[in-house]
C-alpha positions in Angstrom: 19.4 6.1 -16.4 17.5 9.6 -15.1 18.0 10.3 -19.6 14.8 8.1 -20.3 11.7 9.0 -19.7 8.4 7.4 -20.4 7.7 9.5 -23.3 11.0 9.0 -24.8 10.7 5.3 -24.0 7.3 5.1 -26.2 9.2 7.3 -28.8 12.4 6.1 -29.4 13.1 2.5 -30.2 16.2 2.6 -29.8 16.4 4.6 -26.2 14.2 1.9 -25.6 16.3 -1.0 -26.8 19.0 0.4 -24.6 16.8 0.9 -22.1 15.7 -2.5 -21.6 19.3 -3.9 -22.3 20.6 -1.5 -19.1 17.6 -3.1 -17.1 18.5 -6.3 -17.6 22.6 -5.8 -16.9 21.1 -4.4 -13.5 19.0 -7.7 -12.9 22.2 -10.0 -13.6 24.2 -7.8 -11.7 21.6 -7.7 -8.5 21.1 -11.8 -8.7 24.9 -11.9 -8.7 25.0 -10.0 -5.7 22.8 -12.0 -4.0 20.1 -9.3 -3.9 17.6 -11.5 -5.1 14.3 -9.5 -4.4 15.5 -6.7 -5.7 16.4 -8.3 -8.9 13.0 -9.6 -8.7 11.2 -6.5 -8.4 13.9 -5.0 -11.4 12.2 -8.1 -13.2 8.6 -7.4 -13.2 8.6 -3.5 -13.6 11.0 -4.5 -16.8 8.0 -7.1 -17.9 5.3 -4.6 -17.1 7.3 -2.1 -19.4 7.3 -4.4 -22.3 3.9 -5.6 -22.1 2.9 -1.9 -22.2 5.0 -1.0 -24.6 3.6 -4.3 -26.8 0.2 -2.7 -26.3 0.7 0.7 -27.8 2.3 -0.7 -30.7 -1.0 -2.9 -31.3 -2.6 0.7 -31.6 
């Protein structure tokens, strides 16, 4: 996923879309590995990342 960047992330909608989606196949795929604080810490950088990206759309 090194082809996103945070710029291109605030940018692009739909890098971001996929983005997201490829963030949450990792958490599935970490929780059915049975790494489950990993997929944890997957989970709330992913939330962070939408709630910041929710906040520069308000702007």
């Amino acid at each position: 996923m090194s082809e996103f960047d945070y710029r291109t992330l605030l940018a692009d909608k739909k890098a971001r879309s996929q983005f997201l989606f490829q963030q949450n196949r990792i958490i599935k795929l970490l929780t059915a590995k049975g790494f489950v604080e990993a997929a944890l810490i997957h989970a709330r950088k992913r939330k962070q990342l939408i709630e910041d990206f929710a906040l520069l759309a308000d702007d």
